[in-house]
PDB file of N, CA, C and O in Angstrom:
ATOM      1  N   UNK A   1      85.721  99.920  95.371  1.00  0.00           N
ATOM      2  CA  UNK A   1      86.347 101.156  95.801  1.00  0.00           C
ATOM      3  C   UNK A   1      87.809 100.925  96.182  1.00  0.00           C
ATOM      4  O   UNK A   1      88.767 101.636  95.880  1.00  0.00           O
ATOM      5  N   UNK A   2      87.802  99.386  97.163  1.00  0.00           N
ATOM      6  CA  UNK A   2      89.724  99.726  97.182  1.00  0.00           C
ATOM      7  C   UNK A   2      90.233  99.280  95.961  1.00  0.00           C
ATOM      8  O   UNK A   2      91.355  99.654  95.621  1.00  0.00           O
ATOM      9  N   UNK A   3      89.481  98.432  95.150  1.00  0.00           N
ATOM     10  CA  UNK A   3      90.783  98.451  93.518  1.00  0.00           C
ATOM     11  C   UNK A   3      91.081  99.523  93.246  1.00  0.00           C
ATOM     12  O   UNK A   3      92.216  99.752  92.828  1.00  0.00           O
ATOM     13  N   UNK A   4      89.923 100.754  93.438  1.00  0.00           N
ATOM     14  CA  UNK A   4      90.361 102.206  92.806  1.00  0.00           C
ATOM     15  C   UNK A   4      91.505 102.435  92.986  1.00  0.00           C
ATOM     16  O   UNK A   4      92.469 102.666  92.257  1.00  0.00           O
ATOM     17  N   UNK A   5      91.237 102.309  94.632  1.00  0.00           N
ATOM     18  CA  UNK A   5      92.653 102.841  95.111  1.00  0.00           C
ATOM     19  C   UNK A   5      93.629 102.420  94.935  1.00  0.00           C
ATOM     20  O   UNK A   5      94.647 103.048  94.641  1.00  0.00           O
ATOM     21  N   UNK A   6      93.483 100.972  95.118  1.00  0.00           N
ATOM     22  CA  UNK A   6      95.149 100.017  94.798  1.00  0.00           C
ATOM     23  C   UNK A   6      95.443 100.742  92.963  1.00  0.00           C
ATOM     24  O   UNK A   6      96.623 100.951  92.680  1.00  0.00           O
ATOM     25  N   UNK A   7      94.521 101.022  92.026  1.00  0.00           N
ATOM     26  CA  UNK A   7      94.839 101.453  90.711  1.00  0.00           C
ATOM     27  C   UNK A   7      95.431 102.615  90.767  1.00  0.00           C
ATOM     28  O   UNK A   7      96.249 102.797  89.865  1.00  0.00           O
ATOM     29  N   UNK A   8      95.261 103.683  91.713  1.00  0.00           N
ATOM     30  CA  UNK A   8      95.398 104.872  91.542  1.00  0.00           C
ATOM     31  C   UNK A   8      97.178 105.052  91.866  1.00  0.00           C
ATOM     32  O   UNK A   8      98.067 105.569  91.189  1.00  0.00           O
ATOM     33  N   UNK A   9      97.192 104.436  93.082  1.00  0.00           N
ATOM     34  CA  UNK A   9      98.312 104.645  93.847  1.00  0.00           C
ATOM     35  C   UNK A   9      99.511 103.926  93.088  1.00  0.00           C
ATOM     36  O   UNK A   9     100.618 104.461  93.153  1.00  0.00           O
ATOM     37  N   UNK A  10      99.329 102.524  92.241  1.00  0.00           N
ATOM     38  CA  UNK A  10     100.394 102.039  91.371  1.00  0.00           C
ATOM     39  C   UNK A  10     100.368 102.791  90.150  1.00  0.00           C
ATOM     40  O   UNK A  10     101.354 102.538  89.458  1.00  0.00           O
ATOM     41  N   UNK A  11      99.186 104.052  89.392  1.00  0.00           N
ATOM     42  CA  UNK A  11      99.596 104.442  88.481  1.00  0.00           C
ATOM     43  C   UNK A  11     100.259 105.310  88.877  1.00  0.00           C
ATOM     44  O   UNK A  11     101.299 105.546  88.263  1.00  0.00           O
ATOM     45  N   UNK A  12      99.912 106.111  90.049  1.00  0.00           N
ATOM     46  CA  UNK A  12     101.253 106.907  90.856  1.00  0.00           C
ATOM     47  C   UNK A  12     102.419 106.656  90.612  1.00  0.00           C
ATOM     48  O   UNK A  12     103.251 107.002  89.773  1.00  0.00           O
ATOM     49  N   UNK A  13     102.383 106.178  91.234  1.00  0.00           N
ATOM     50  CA  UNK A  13     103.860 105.333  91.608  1.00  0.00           C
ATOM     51  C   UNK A  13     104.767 105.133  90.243  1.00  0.00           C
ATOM     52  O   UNK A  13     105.934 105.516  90.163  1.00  0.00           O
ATOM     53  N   UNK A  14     103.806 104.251  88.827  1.00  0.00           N
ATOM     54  CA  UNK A  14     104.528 104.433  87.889  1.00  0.00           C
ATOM     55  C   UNK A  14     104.720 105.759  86.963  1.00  0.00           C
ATOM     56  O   UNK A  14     105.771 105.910  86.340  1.00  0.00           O
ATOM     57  N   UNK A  15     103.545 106.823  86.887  1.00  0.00           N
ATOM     58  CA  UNK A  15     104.134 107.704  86.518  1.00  0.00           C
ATOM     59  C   UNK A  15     105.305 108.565  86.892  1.00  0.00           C
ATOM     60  O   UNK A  15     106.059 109.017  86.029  1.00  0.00           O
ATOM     61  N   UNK A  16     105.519 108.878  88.644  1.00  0.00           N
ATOM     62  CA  UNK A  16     106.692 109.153  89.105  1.00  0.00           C
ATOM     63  C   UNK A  16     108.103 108.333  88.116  1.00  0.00           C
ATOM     64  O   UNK A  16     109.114 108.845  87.636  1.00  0.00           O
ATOM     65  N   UNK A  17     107.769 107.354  88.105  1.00  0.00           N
ATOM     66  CA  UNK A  17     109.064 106.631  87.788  1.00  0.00           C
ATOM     67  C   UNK A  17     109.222 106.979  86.364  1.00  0.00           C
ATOM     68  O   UNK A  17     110.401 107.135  86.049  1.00  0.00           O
ATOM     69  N   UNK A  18     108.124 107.191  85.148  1.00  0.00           N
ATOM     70  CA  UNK A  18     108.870 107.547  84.205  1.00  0.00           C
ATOM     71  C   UNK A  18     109.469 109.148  84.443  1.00  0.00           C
ATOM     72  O   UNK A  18     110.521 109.439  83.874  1.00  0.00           O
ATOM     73  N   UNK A  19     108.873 110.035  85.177  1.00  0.00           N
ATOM     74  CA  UNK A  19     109.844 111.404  85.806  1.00  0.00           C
ATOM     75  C   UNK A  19     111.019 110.907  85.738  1.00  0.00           C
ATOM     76  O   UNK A  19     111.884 111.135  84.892  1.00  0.00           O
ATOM     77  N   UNK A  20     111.068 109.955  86.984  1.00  0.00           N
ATOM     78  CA  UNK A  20     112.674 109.655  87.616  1.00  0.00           C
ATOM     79  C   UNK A  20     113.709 109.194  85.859  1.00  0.00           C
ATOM     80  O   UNK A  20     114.642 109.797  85.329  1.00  0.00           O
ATOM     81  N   UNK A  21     112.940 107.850  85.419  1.00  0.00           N
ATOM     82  CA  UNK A  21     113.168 107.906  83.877  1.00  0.00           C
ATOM     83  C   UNK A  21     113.581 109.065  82.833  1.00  0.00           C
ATOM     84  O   UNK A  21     114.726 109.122  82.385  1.00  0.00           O
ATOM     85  N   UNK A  22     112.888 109.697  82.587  1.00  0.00           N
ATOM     86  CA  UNK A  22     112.757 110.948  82.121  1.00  0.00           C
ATOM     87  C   UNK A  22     114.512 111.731  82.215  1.00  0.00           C
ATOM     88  O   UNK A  22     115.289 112.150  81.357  1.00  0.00           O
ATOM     89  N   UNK A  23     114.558 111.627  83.774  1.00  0.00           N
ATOM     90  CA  UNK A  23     115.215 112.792  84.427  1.00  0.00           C
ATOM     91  C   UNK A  23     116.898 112.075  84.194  1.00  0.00           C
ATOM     92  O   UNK A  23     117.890 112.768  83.968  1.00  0.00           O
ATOM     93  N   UNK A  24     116.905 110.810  84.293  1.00  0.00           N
ATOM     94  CA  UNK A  24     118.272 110.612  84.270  1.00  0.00           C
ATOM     95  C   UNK A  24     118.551 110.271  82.572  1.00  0.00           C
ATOM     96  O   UNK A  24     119.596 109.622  82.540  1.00  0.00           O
ATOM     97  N   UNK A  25     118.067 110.443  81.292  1.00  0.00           N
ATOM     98  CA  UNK A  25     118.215 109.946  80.140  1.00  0.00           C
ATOM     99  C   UNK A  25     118.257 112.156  80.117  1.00  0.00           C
ATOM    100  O   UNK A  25     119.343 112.573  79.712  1.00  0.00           O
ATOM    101  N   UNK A  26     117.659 112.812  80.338  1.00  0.00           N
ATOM    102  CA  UNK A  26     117.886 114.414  80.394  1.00  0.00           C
ATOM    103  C   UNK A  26     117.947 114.901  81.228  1.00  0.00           C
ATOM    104  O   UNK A  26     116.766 114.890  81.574  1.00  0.00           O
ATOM    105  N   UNK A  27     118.653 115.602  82.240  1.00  0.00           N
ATOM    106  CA  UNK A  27     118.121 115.934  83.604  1.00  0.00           C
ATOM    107  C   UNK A  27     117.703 117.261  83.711  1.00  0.00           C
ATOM    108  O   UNK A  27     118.023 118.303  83.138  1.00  0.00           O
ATOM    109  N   UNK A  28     117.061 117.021  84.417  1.00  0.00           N
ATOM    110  CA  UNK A  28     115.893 118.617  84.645  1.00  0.00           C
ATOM    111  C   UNK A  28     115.359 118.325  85.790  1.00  0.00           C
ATOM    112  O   UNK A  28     114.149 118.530  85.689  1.00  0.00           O
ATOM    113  N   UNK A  29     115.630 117.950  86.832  1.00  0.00           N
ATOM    114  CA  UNK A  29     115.146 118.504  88.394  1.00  0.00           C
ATOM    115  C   UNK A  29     116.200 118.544  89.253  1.00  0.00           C
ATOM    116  O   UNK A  29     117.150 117.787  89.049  1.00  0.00           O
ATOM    117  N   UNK A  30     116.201 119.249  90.123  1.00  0.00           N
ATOM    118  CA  UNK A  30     117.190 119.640  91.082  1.00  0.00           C
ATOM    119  C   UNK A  30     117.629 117.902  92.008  1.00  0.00           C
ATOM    120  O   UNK A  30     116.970 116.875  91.847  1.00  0.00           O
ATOM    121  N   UNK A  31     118.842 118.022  92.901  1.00  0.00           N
ATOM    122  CA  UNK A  31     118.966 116.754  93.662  1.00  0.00           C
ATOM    123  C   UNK A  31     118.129 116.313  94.317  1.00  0.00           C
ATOM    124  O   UNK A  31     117.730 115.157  94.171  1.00  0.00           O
ATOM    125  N   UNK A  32     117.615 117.215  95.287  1.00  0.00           N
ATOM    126  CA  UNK A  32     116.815 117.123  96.126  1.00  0.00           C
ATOM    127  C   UNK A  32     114.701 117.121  95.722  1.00  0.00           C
ATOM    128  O   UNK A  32     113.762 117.045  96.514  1.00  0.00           O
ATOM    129  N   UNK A  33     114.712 117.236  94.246  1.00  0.00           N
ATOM    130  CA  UNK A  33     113.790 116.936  93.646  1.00  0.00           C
ATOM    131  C   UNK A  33     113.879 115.728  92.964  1.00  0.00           C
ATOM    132  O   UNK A  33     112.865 115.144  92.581  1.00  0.00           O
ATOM    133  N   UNK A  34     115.170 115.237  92.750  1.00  0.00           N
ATOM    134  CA  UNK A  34     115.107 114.189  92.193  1.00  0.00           C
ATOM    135  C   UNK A  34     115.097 113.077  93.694  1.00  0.00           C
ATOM    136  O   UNK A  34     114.473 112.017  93.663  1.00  0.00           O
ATOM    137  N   UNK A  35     115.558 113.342  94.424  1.00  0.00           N
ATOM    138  CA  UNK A  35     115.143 112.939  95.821  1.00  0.00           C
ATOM    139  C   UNK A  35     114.088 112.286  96.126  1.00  0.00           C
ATOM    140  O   UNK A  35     113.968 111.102  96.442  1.00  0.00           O
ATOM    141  N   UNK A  36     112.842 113.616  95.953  1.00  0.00           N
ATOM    142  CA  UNK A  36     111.498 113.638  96.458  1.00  0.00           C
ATOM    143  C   UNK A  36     110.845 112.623  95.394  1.00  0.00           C
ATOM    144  O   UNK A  36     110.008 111.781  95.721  1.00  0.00           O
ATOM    145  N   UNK A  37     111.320 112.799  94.087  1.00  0.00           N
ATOM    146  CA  UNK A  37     110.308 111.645  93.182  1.00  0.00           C
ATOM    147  C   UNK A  37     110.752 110.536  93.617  1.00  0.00           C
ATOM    148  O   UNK A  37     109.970 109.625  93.890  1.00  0.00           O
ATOM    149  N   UNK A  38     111.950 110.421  93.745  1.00  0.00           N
ATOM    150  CA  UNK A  38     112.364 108.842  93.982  1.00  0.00           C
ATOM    151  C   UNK A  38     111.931 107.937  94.901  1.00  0.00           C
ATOM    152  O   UNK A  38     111.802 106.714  94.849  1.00  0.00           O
ATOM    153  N   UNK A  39     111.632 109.131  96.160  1.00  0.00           N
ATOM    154  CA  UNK A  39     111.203 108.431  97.227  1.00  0.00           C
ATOM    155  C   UNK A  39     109.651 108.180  97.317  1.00  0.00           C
ATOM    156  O   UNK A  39     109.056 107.370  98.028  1.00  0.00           O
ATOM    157  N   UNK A  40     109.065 109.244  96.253  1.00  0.00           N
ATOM    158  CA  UNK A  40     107.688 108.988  96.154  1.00  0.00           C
ATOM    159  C   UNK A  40     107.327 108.204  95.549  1.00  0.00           C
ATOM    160  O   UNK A  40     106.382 107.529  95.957  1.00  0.00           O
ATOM    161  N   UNK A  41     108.008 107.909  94.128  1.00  0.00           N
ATOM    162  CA  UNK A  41     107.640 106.778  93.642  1.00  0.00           C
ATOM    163  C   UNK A  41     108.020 105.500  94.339  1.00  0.00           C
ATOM    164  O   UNK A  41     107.260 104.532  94.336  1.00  0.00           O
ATOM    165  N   UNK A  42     109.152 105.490  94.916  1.00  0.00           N
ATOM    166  CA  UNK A  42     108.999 104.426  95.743  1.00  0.00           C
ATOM    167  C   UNK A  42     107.469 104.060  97.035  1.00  0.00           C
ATOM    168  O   UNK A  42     106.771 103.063  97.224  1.00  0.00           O
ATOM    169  N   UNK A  43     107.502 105.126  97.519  1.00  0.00           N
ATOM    170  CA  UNK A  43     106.400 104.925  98.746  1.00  0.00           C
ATOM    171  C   UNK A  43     105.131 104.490  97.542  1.00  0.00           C
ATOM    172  O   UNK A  43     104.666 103.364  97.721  1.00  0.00           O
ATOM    173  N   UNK A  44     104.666 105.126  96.591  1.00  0.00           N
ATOM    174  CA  UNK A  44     103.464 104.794  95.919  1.00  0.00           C
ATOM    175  C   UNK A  44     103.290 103.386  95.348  1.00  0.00           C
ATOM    176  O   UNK A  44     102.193 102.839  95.236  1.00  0.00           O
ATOM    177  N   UNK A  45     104.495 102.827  94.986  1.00  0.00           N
ATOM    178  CA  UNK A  45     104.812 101.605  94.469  1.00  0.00           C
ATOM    179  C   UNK A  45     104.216 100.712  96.026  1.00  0.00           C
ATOM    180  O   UNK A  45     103.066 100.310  95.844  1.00  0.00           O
ATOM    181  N   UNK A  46     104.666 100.420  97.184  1.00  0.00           N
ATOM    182  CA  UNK A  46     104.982  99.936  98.047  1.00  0.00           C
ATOM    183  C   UNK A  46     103.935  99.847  98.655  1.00  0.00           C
ATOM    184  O   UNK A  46     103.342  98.810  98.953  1.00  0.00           O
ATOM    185  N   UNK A  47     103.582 101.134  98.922  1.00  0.00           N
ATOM    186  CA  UNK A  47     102.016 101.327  99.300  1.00  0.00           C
ATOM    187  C   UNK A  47     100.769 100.780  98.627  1.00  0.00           C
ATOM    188  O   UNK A  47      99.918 100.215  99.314  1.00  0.00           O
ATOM    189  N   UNK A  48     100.629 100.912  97.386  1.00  0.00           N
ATOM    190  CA  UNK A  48     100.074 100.185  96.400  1.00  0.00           C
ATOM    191  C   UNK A  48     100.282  98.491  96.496  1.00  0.00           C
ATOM    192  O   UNK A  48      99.465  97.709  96.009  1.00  0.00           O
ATOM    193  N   UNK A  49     101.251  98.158  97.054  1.00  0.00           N
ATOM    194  CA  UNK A  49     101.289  96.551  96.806  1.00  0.00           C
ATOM    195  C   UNK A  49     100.254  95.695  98.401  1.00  0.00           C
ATOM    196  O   UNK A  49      99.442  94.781  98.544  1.00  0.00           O
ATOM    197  N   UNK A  50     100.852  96.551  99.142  1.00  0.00           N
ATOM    198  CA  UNK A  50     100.327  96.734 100.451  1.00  0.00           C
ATOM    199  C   UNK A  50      98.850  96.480 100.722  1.00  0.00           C
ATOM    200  O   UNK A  50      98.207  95.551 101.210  1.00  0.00           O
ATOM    201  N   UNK A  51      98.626  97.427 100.318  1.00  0.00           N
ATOM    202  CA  UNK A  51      96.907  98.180 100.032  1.00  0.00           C
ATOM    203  C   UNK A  51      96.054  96.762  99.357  1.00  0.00           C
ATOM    204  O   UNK A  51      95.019  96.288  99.825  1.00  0.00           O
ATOM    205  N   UNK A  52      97.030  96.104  97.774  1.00  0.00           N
ATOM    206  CA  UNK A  52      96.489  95.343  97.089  1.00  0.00           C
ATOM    207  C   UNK A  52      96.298  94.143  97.794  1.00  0.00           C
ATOM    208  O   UNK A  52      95.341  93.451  97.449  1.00  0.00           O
ATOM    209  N   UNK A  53      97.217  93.651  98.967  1.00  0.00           N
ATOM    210  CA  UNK A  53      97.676  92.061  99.652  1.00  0.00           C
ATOM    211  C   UNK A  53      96.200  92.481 100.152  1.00  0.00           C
ATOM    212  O   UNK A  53      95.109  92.132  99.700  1.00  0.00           O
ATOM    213  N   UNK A  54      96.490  93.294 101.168  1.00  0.00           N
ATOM    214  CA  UNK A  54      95.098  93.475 102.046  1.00  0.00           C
ATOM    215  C   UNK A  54      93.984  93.233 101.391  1.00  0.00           C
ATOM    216  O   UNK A  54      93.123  92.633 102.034  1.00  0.00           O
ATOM    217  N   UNK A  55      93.623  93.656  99.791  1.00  0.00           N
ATOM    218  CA  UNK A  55      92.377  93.558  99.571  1.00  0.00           C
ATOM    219  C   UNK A  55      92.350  92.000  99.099  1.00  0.00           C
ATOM    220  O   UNK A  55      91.261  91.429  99.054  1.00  0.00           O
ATOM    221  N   UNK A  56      93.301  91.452  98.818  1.00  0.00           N
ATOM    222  CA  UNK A  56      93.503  89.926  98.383  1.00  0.00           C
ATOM    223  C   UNK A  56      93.373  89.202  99.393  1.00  0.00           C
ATOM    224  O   UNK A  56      92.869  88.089  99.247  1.00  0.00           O
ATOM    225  N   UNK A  57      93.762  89.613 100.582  1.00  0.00           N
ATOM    226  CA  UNK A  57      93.380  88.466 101.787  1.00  0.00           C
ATOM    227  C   UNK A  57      91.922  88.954 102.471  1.00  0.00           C
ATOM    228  O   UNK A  57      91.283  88.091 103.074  1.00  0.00           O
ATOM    229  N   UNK A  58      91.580  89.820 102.421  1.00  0.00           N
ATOM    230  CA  UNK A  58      90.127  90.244 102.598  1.00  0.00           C
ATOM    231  C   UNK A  58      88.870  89.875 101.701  1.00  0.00           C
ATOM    232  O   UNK A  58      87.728  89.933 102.159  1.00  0.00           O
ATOM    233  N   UNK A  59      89.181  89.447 100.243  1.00  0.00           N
ATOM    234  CA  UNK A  59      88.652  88.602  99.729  1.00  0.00           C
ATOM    235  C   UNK A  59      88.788  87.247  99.663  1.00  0.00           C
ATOM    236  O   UNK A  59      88.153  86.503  98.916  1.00  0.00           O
ATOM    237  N   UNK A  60      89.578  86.952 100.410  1.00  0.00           N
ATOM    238  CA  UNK A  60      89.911  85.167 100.861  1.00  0.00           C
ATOM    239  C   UNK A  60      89.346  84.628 102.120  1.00  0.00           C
ATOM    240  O   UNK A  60      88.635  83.687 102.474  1.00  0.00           O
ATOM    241  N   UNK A  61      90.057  85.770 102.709  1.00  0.00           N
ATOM    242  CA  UNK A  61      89.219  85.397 104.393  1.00  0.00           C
ATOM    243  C   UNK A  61      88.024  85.866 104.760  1.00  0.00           C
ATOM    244  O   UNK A  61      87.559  85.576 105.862  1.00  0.00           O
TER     245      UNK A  61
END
């Protein structure tokens, strides 16, 4: 169940980023939308790595 999650939250994270991708090769979201992905894909990325250590040292220790 937490791989799910660690899976879910880094495919998050990378789909945001092809948006953010997306958006600066054409742009089509406002600043402050391009804002909100950026920072989301960041938090999903981050969060996701997070989430993953934990389940890596919880299967060690």
């Amino acid at each position: 169940m937490q791989v799910l999650i660690v899976v879910i939250l880094l495919i998050l994270g990378w789909i945001l980023s092809e948006v953010q991708n997306r958006h600066l090769t054409k742009p089509f979201l406002s600043r402050r939308g391009f804002a909100f992905v950026s920072f989301a894909s960041f938090f999903f990325f981050m969060f996701g790595a997070f989430v993953s250590l934990r389940v890596l040292f919880e299967k060690l220790f």
